[in-house]
N, C-alpha and C positions, 0 to 999 in steps of 0.2 A: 401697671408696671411699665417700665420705658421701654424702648426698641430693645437697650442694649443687652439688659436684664431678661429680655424673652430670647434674646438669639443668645446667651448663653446658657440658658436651660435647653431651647432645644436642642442648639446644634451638641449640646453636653449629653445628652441624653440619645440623642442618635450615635454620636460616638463609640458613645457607651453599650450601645446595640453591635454598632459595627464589631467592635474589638471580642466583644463578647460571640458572637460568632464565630470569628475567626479562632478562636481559641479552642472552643467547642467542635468545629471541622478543622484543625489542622491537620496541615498532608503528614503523614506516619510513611509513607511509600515515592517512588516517582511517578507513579499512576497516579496518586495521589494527589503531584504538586501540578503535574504536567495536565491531565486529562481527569479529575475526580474521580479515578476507576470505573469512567463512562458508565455513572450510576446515578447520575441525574434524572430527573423525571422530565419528560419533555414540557410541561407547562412551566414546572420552575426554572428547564433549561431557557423558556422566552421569556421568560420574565429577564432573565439574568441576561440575556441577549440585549434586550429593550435597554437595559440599566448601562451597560456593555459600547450599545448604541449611540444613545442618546448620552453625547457626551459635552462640555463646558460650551461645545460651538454649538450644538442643540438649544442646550435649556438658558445660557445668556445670552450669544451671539447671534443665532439667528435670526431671531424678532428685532433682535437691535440694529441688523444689518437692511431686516425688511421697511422698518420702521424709518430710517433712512433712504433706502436707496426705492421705496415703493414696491411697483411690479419688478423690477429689475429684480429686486431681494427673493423672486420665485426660485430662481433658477438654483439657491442652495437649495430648496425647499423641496423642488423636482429631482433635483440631484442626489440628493440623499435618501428620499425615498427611492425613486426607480432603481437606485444603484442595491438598494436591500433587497428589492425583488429579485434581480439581476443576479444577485448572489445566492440567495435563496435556490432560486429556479434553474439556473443553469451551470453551476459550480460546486454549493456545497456536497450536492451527494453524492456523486463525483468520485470531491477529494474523501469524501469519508466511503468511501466504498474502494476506493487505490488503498485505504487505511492508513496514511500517514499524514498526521497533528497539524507539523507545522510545516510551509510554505519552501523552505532550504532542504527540509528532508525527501519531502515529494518532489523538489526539482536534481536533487542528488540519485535519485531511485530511478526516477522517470527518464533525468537525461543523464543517466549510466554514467556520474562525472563525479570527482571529489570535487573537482577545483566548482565546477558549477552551483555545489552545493556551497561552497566556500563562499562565493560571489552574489547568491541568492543571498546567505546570509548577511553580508555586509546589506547589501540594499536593505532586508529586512529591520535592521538596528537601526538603520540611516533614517528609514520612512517613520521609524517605532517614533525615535528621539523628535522626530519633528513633529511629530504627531501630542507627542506626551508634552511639550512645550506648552502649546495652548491649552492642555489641563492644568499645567501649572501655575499658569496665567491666570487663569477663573482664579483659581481658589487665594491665588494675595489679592484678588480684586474685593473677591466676596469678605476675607478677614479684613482689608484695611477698613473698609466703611462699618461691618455689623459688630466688628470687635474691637474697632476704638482699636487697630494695630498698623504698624508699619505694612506696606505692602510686601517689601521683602521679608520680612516677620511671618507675614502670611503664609507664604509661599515655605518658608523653613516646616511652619507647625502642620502645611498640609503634606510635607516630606515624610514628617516621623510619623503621623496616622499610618500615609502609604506602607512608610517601608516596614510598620508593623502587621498590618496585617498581610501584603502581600509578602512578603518575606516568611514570614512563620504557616501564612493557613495555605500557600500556593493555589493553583486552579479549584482546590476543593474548596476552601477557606472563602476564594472570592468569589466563587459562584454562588454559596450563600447568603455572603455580605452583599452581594448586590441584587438578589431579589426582595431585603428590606430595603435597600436605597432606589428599587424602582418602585416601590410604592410610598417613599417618602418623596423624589423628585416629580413625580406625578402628581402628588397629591398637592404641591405646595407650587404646580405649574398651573392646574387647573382652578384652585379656590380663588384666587386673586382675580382670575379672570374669568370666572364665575360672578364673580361681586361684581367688579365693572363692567360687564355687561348687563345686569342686572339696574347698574345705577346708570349706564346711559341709556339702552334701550328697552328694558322691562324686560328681556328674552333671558332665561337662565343658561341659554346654551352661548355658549361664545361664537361657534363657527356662524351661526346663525344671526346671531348679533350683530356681529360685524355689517354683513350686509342688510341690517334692518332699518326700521326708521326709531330716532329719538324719540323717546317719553319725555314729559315735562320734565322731570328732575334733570333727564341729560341736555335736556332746550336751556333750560337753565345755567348750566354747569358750562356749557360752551357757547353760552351766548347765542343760540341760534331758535330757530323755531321747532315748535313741535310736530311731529312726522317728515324732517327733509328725514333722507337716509345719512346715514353718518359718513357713509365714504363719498359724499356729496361734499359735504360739511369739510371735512378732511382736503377735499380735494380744491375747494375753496380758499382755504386757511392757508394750502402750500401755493397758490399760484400769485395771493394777494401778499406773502413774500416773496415774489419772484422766483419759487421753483415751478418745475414742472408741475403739470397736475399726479397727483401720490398713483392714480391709477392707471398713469401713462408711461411706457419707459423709455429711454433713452439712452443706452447701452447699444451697439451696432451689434446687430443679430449675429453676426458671427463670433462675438467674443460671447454673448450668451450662451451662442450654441455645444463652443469648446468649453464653456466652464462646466456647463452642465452635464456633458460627456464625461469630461474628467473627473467631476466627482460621483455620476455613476459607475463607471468603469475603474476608477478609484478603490470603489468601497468591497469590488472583486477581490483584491489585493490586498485588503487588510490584514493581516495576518492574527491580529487580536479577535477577528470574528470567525474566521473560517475554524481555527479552534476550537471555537464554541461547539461546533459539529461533533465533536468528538467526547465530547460528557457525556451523552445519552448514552444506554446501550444496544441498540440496534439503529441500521440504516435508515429502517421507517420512522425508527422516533426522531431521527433529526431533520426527516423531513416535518412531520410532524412540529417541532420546535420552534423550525423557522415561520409555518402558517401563524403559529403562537405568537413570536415575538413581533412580526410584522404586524399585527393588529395592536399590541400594547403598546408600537411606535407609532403606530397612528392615529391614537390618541392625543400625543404632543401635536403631531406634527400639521395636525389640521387645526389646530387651536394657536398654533403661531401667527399664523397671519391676525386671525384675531388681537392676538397679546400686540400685536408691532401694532396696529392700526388705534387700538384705544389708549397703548404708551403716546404714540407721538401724537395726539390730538391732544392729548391730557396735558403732556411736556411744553407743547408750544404755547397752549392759553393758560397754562400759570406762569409761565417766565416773557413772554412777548409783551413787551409795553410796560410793564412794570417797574416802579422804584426799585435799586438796589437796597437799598438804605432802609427802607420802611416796608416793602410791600415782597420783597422775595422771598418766596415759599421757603419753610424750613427744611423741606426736601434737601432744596438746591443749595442751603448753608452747611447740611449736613455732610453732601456730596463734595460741596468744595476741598472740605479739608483732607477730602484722600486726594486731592488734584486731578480727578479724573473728569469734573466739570470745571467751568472758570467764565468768568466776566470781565472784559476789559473794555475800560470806558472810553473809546475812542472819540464820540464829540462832545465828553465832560457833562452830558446833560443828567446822567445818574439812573437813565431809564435804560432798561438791559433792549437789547434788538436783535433781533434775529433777522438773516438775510439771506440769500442767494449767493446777494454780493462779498465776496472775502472782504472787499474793504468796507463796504458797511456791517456786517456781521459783530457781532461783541458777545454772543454768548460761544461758547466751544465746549463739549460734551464728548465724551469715549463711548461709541456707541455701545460698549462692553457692558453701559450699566443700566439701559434701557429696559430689561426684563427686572432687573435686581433694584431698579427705584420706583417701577410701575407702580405696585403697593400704597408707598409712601406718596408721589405723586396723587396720587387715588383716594390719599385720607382714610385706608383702610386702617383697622385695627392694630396696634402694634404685635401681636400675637402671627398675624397673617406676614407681617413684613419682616419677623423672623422665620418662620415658616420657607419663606422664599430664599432666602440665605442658605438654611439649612439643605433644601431641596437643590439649590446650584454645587454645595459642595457635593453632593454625594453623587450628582450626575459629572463632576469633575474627577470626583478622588473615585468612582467604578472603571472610568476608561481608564485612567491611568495605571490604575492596577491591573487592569486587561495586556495594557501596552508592557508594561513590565517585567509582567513574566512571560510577553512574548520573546522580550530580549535576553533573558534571564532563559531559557529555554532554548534561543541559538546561542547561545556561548557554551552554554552547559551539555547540553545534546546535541546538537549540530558539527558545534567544533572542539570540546572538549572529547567528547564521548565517539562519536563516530570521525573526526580528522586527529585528533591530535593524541586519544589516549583509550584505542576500544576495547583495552583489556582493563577501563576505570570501574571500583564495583560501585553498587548504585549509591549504595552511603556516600562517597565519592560525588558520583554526580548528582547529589542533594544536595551535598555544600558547596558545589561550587556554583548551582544554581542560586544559592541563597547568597553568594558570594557575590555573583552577578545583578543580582535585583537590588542588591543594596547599594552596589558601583550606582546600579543606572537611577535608581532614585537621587543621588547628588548630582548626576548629571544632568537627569530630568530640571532638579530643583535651580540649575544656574541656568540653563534654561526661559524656566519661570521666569525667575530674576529679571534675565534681558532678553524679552521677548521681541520677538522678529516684525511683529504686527499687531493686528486685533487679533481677539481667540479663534474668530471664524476664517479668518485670512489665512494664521500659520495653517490651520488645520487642513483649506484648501490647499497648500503648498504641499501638506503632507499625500493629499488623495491624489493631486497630479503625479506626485514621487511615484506613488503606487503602481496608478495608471500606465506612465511609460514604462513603470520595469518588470511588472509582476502580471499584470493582468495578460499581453502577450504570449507567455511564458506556458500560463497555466491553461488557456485557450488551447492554443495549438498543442500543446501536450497530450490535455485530454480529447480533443477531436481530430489530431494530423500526426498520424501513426510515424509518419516519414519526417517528424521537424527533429533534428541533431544537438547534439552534446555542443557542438560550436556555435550553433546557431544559438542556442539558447545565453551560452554568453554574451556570443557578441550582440542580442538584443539588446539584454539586461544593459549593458554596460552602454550603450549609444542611446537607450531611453533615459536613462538615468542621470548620467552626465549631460545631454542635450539639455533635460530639464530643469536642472540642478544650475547650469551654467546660465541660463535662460532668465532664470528668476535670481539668481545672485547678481546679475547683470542690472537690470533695472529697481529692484529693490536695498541692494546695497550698496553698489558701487558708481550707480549712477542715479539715484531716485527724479531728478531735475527730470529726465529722459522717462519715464514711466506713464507714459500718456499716451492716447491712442493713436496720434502723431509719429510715432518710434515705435510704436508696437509691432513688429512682425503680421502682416494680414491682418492688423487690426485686433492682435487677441495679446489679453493680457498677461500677468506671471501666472494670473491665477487659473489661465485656461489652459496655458500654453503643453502640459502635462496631455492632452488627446494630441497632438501632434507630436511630443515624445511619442506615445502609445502607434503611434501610425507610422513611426521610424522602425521602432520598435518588430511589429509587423514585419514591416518589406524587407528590414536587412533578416530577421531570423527565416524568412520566404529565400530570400534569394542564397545565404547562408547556408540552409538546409538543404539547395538544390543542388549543389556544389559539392558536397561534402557527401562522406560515406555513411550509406543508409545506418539507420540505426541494428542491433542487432536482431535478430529475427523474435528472440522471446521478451522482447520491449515491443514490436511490434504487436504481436497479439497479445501483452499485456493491455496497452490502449487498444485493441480492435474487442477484446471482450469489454474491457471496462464500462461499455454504454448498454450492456446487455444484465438487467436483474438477476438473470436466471444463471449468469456464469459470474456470480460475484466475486470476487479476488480478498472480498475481508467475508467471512461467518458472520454470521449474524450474532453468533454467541462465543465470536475469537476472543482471544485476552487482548491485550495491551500493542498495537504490534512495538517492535524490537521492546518491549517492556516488562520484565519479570516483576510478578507482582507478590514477593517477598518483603517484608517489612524491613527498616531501619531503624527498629525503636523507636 
């Protein structure tokens, strides 16, 4: 059967899974939509974390980004993990032991303020939307190539999945639609590059692979001898085009260093994950949940560098030197037609080149499809290269429904329910939650449409957002008994904005300027979010030193809170402000 033919069974047949769960869990309650009546079981809580996690910048972006930019491409790789540690270990239990969900409501509690919570919430929506953008990007990336569909087409058909099941099954609904989508993007991460490493170097493990030496079939397949190592090989192939060597980087350590911050301290602030804390039902199980999920994400995550290093070797020696006319892989006629690769014959000779140089250069590729043509590239089985389709939509279409009802959840509880109407009964704030999830899915979806960057770019945008405004916020809250109701605005708001201003500045109003020449210190849009984050810091420091201490039973609210044994949530509390009465 042909490609097209297997990615519509599977990815029809995964769907078909998806909706069917969500049906079979939909929220009946606001425990329900909000928090699954923190009745998850901490394994399938990580599971669903993992799925949660590992989102379109994950399972497309990141190898594509690696597989480009070499070593440099570590720093998502380090960033994203340490930043799940980071959250795991010194926040989540935290905020689920304060007992409050989402990120506006615990900063309304903690810093004794409507307007605070009011101003959390906007950043919350702000960071959601940028965030939910590059999921919606993956998925018209994935339908225009495996579905033979427009890309904007794409992006509409991955809206109405979303806004079905997240809309009808809420937190309950998506926590179990997305521990079968982490066992389908996992599955359909690791098989491909299981085979290719297999077929360059004999080793069935990829991480391993990577750094091993070629077997004959892979001496063969890359033209080279049997036993160099491959990232020898690799390193060869980028310098005899005029890049650096793939192993070397070349990124000024300090814009490294800020990207990498930012999207650890970043992934603090997420509000779609810290959430997640609160499905289980006791303290220990979410500690628990997170040891879970952290191991199920790094499983990708150590397999990526693998995936980038056997794409771009593969990539280069079937398209470098080659007839267009006669000898170009049907990969790269297939890719063509979504526009996301392209050839242009600059000295008429008909042979495609790849270069260093922009002006000799003729091939141009979206690094977006580097995990999603591997396969193809690879001569893998058509079954495998729908496979991998299937496994990028559902690591797209799980965050996004994470992000969704995080926003659907500040509108509806945040500033419906507690600012604008807290005598709403909960059927009330069910629909308006449902109301809100479906706004932000057409928002999300134009978005998609006109996205900002690559998937891994916007996303970074989004974990900088996070970084200057929220990570701050929830630091000093939970450890600096004396940080203020003022302070915490005026953080939020001079991280946010600095940020905001920052990367709207060089990426849309000036892009000519986006070079490390203009850069502030040498750090790009994409780092510049830890220097939000460290604004952020000294005005809420120096804010908070000025202003009137908080009040005395906010103090020893945060002075027990780091103490087990004076817990502030039961271990077997209900819902907090949640009555868990049904709405039919």
């Amino acid at each position: 059967m042909s490609i097209l033919t297997w990615t519509w069974i599977i990815v029809g047949v995964t769907f078909a899974l998806y909706i069917g769960i969500a049906i079979y869990t939909r929220a009946k309650s606001t425990g329900d939509f909000y928090v699954a009546e923190k009745s998850v079981h901490p394994v399938m809580n990580g599971l669903a974390t993992g799925a949660d996690w590992m989102s379109a910048a994950s399972f497309i972006s990141m190898a594509g980004l690696i597989s480009f930019l070499g070593r440099d491409g570590s720093m998502y790789l380090m960033g994203w993990t340490g930043g799940y540690v980071l959250l795991a270990v010194l926040l989540a239990p935290y905020l689920r032991k304060y007992g409050k969900f989402t990120v506006p409501q615990f900063v309304g509690d903690r810093y004794y303020s409507q307007k605070a919570r009011v101003v959390a919430l906007l950043c919350a929506v702000f960071v959601s939307f940028t965030y939910v953008a590059g999921q919606m990007r993956g998925v018209g990336v994935v339908f225009s190539r495996f579905l033979d569909v427009d890309i904007n087409m794409g992006v509409l058909i991955g809206m109405t999945i979303v806004f079905f099941y997240a809309v009808l099954g809420g937190m309950k609904g998506i926590t179990y639609t997305q521990v079968a989508q982490y066992c389908v993007l996992i599955m359909a991460y690791l098989i491909p590059a299981i085979f290719i490493s297999l077929m360059l170097t004999g080793n069935p493990v990829p991480q391993l692979g990577m750094g091993g030496s070629l077997s004959e079939e892979g001496a063969r397949i890359l033209g080279a001898q049997s036993g160099e190592h491959l990232l020898d090989v690799l390193n060869q192939i980028s310098t005899d085009l005029g890049f650096k060597e793939y192993t070397a980087g070349w990124k000024p350590k300090v814009d490294t260093f800020f990207i990498t911050v930012a999207l650890m301290v970043g992934t603090a602030g997420l509000p779609h994950i810290i959430i997640r804390f609160f499905t289980v039902p006791k303290i220990r199980d979410a500690r628990s949940s997170a040891g879970w999920a952290l191991l199920f994400i790094t499983i990708l995550y150590t397999a990526a560098p693998a995936v980038a290093a056997f794409a771009r070797t593969n990539f280069i020696k079937t398209v470098h030197g080659k007839s267009y006319e006669t000898e170009a892989p049907s990969w790269f006629k297939n890719w063509e037609r979504t526009k996301l690769v392209s050839f242009s014959d600059k000295n008429g000779d008909g042979i495609m080149q790849i270069s260093a140089d922009k002006e000799l250069n003729e091939v141009n590729v979206d690094r977006d499809i580097m995990v999603l043509a591997n396969p193809e590239i690879a001569k893998l089985p058509a079954w495998i290269v729908a496979l991998v389709a299937a496994g990028a939509l559902a690591a797209a279409l799980s965050t996004a429904a994470g992000l969704l009802l995080v926003i659907s959840a500040s509108v509806s509880h945040d500033l419906m329910k507690n600012v604008i109407s807290p005598d709403m009964s909960e059927k009330a704030e069910l629909m308006w939650a449902r109301i809100a999830a479906a706004g932000a899915v057409v928002i999300a979806g134009y978005f998609g449409i006109n996205p900002p960057g690559f998937v891994a770019q916007v996303v970074a945008f989004a974990f900088g957002l996070a970084a200057s405004s929220f990570f701050p916020i929830i630091i000093m809250g939970i450890f600096w008994k004396r940080a203020t109701k003022e302070a915490a605005m005026s953080g939020m708001l001079t991280g946010i904005i600095f940020t905001t201003a920052y990367i709207v500045y060089f990426k849309f109003m000036n892009p000519e300027l986006n070079n490390v020449e203009h850069w502030w210190f040498g750090i790009s849009p994409e780092g510049i979010g830890t220097l939000g984050m460290l604004l952020n810091f000294g005005v809420m420091t120096v804010v908070s030193l000025v202003t009137k201490a908080p009040p005395q039973e906010v103090q020893d609210l945060v002075a027990n809170l780091r103490f087990p044994t004076d817990a502030v949530e039961s271990e077997e509390t209900a819902l907090p402000e949640e009555p868990r009465r049904a709405v039919g």
